[in-house]
ZADO-1210 file (C-alpha; in nm, 4 decimals, padded with zeros to 6 digits):
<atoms>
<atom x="02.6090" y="03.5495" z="-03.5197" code="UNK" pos="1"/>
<atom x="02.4953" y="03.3022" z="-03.2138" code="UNK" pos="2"/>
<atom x="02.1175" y="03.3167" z="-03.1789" code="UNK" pos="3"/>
<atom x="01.9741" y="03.1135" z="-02.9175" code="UNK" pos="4"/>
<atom x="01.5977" y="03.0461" z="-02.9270" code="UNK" pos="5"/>
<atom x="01.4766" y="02.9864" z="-02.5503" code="UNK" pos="6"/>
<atom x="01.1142" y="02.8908" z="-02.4379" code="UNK" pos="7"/>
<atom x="00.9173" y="02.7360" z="-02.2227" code="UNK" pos="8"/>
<atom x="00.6437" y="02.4477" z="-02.3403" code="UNK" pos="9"/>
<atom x="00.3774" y="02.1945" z="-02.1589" code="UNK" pos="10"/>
<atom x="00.4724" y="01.8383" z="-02.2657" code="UNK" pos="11"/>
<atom x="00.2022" y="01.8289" z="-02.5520" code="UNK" pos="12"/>
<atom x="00.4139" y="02.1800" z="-02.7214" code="UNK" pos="13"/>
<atom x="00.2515" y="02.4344" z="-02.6104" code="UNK" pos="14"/>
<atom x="00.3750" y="02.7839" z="-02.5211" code="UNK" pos="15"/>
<atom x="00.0324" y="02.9550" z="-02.4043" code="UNK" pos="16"/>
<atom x="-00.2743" y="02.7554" z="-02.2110" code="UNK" pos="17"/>
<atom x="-00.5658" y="02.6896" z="-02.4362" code="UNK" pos="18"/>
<atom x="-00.6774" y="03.0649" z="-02.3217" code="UNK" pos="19"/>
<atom x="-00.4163" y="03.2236" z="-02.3951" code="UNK" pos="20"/>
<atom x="-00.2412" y="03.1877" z="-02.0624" code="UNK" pos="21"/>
<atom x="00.0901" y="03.3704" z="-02.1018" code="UNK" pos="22"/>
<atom x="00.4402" y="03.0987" z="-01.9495" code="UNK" pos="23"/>
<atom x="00.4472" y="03.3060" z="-01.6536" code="UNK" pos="24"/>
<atom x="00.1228" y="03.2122" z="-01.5392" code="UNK" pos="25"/>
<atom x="00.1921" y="02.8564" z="-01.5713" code="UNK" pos="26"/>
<atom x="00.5626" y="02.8090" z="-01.5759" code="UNK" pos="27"/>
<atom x="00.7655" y="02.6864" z="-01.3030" code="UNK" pos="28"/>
<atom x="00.9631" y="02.9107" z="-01.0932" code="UNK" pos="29"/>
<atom x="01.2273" y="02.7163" z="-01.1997" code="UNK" pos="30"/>
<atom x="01.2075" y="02.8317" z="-01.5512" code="UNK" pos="31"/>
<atom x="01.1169" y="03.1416" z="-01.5002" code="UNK" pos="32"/>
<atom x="01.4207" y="03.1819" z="-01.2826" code="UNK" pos="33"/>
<atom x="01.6918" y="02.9925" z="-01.5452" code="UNK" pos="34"/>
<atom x="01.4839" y="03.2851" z="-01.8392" code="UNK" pos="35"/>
<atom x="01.5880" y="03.6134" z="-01.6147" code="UNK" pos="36"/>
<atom x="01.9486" y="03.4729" z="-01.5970" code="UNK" pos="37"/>
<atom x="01.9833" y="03.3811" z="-01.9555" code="UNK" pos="38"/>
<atom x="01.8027" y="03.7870" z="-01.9937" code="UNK" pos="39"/>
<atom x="02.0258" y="03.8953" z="-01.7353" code="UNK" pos="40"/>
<atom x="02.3427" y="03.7080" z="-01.9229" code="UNK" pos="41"/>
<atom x="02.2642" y="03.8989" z="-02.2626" code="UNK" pos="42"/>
<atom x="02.2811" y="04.2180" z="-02.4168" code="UNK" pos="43"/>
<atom x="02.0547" y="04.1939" z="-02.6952" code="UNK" pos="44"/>
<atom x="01.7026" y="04.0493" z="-02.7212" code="UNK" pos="45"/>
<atom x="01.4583" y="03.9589" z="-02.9778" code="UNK" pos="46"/>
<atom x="01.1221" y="03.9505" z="-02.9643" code="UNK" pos="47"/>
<atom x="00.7927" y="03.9374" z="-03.1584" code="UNK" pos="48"/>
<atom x="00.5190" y="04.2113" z="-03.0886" code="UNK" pos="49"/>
<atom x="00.3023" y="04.0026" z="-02.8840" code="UNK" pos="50"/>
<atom x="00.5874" y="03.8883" z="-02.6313" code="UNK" pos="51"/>
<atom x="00.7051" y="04.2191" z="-02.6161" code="UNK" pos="52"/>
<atom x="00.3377" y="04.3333" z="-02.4864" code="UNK" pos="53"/>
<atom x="00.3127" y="04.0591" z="-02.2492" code="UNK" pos="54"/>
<atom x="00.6705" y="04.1213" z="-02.0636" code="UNK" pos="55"/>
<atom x="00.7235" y="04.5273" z="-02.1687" code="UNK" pos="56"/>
<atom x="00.6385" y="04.5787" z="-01.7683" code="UNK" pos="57"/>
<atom x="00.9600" y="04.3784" z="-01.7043" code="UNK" pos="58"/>
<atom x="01.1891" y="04.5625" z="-01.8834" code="UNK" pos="59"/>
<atom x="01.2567" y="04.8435" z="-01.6130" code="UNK" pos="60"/>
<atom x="01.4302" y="04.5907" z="-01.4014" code="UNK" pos="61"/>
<atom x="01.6937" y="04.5402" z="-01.7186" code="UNK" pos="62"/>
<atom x="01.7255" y="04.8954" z="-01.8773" code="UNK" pos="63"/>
<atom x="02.1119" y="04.7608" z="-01.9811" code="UNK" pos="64"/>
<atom x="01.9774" y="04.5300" z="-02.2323" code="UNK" pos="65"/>
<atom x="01.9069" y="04.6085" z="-02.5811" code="UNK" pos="66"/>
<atom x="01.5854" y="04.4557" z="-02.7083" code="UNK" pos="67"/>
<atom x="01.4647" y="04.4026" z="-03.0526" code="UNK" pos="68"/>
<atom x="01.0860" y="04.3769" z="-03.1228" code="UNK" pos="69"/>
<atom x="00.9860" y="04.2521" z="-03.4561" code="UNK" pos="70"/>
<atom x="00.6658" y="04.4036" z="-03.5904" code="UNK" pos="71"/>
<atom x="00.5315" y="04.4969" z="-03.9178" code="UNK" pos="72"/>
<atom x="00.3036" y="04.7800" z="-03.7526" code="UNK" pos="73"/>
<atom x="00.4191" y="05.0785" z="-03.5589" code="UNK" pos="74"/>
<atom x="00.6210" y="05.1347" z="-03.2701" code="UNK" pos="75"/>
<atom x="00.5410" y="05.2152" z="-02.9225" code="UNK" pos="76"/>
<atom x="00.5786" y="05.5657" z="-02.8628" code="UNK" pos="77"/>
<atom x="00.5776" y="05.4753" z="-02.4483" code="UNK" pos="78"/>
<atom x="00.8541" y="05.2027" z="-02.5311" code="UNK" pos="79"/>
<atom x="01.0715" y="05.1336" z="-02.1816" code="UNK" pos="80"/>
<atom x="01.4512" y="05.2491" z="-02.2492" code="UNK" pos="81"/>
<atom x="01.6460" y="04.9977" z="-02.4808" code="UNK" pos="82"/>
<atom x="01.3648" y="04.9026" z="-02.6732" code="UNK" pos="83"/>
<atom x="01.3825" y="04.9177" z="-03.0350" code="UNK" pos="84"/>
<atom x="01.0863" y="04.8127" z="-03.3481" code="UNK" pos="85"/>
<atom x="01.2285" y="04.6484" z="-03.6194" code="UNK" pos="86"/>
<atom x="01.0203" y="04.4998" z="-03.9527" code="UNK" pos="87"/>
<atom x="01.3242" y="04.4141" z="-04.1171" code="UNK" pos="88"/>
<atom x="01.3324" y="04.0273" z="-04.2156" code="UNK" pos="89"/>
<atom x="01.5091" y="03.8106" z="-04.0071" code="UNK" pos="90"/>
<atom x="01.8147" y="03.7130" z="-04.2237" code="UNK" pos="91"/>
<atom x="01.8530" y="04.1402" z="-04.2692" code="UNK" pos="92"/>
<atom x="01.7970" y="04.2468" z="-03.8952" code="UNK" pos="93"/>
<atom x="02.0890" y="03.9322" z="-03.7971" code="UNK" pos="94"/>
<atom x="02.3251" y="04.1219" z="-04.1079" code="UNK" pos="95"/>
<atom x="02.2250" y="04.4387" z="-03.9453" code="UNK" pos="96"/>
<atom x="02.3352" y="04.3711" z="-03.6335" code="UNK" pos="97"/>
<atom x="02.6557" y="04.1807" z="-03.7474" code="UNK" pos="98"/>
<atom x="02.7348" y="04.4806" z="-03.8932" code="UNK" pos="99"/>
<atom x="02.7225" y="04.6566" z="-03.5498" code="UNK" pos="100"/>
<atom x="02.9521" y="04.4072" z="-03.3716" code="UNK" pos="101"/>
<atom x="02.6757" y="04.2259" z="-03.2951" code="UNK" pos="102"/>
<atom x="02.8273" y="03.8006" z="-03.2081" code="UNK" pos="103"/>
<atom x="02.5118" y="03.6574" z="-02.9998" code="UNK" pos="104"/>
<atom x="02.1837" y="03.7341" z="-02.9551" code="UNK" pos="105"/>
<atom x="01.8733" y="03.5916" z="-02.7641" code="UNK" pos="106"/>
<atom x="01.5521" y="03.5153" z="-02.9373" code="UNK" pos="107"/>
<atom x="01.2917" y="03.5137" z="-02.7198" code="UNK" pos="108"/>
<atom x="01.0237" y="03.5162" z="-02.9812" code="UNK" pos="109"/>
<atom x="00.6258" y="03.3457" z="-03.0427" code="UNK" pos="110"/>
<atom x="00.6084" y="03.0457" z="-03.2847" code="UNK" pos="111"/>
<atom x="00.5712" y="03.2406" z="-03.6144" code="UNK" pos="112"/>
<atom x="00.8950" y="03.4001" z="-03.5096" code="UNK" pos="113"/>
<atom x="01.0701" y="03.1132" z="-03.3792" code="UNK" pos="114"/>
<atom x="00.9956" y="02.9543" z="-03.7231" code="UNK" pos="115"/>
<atom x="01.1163" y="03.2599" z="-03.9330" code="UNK" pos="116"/>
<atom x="01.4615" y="03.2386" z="-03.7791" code="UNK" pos="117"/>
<atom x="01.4472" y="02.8633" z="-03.8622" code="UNK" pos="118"/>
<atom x="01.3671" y="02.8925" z="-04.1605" code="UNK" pos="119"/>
<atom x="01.6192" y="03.1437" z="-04.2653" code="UNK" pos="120"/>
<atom x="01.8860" y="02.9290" z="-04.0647" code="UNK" pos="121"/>
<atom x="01.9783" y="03.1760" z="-03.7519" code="UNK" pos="122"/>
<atom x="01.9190" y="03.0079" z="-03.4953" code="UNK" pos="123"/>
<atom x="02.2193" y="02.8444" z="-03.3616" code="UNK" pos="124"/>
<atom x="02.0955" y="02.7030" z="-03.0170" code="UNK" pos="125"/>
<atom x="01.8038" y="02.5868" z="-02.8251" code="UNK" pos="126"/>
<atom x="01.7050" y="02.6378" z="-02.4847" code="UNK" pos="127"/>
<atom x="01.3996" y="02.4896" z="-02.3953" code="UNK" pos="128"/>
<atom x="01.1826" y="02.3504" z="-02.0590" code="UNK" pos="129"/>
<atom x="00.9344" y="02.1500" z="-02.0591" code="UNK" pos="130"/>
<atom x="00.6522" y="02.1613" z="-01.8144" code="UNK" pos="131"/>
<atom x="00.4226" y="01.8423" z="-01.6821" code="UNK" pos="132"/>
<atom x="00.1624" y="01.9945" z="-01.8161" code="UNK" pos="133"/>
<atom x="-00.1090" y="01.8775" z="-02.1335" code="UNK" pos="134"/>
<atom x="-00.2956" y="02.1698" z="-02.2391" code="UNK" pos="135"/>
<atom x="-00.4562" y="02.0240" z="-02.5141" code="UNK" pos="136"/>
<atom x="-00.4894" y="02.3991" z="-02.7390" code="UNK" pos="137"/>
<atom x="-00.3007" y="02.6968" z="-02.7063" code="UNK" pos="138"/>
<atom x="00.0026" y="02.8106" z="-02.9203" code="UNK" pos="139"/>
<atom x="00.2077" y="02.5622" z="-03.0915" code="UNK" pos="140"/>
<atom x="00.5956" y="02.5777" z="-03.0104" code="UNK" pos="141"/>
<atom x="00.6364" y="02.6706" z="-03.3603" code="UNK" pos="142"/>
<atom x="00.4221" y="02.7759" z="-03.6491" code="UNK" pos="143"/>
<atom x="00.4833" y="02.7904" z="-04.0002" code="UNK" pos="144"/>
<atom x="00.7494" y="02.6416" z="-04.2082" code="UNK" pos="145"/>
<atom x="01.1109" y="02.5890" z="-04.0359" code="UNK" pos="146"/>
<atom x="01.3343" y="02.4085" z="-04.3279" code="UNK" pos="147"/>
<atom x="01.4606" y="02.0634" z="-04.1599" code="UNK" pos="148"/>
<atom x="01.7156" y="02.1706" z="-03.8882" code="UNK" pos="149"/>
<atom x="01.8957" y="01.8924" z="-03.7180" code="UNK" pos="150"/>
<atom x="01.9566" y="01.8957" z="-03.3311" code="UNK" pos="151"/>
<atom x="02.1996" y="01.7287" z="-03.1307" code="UNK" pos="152"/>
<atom x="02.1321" y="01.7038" z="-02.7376" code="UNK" pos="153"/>
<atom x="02.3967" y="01.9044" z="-02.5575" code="UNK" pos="154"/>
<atom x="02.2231" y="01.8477" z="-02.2305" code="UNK" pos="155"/>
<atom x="01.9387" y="01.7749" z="-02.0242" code="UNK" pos="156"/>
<atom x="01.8641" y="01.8401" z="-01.6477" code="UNK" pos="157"/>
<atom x="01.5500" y="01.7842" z="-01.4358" code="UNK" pos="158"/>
<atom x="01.4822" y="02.1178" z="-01.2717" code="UNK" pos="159"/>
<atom x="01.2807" y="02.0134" z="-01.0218" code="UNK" pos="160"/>
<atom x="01.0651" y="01.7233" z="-00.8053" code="UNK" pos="161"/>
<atom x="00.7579" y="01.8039" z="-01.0420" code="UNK" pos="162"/>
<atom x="00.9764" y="01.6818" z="-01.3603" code="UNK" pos="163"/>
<atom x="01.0222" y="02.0152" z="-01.5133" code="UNK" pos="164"/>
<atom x="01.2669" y="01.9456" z="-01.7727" code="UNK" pos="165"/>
<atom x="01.5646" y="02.1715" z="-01.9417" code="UNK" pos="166"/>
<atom x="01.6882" y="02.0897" z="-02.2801" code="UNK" pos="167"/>
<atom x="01.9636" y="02.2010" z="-02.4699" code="UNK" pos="168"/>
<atom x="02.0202" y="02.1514" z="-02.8296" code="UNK" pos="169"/>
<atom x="02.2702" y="02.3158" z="-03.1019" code="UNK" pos="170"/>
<atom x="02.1328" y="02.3567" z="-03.4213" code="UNK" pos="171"/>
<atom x="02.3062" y="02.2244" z="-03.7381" code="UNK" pos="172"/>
<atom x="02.1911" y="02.4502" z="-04.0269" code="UNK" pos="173"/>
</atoms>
């Protein structure tokens, strides 16, 4: 199965402001234009809980796409159409949904479950802008232990006049 992680981060690796401050506060349009075409280029998402309560408003624009939230509490009974709760482990939900005809998925997920598809070697590509921006706190890009995955550059692109940079990487597991 193709999994490809996608984010956005300020130059010091940061995916929230030191308050919290969800991308699309701070992110360029730019990015958050290329992230509703890779969305709108997919079928299945994967998400962590928090990600999926700071976009769930979104989803009625994409009711086509199947979307994944990995939790270990409960589900949302009010959950927009498409949207499923999973607290499988990674490595079982990606054999799950292999088994379903499942070949590529987007992860779309916070950095403890960014690193949990690292670790358990899913992740097959990465998308991922970077901002001119130093926060100086917030979330890390990734959290927790990730293995030792090697990345070669497959591209890079300035997105616009402010530097906003897109990286592409495939990951060698």
């Amino acid at each position: 199965m193709h999994i490809t992680l996608s984010f956005v981060a300020s130059a010091d690796g940061r995916v929230t402001g030191p308050k919290g401050q969800e991308s699309r506060v701070w992110a360029s349009s730019h990015d958050q234009i290329l992230f509703g075409k890779l969305i709108e280029r997919t079928s299945l998402v994967i998400m962590g809980r928090n990600t999926y309560e700071a976009h769930k408003q979104f989803f009625v624009k994409t009711p086509h796409i199947r979307r994944i939230v990995m939790t270990s509490g409960k589900s949302d009974k009010r959950a927009p159409k498409g949207v499923e709760f999973s607290s499988l482990s990674p490595m079982r939900l990606a054999q799950s949904l292999k088994k379903q005809g499942c070949t590529t998925a987007l992860l779309a997920g916070g950095p403890r479950l960014s690193a949990a598809f690292f670790k358990a070697k899913l992740v097959s590509e990465l998308i991922l802008t970077i901002e001119p921006k130093l926060f100086g706190g917030g979330l890390p890009v990734l959290e927790g232990p990730i293995g030792r995955p090697k990345l070669s550059l497959l591209s890079v692109k300035k997105l616009n006049r402010a530097g906003t940079m897109l990286l592409r990487y495939k990951v060698h597991v």
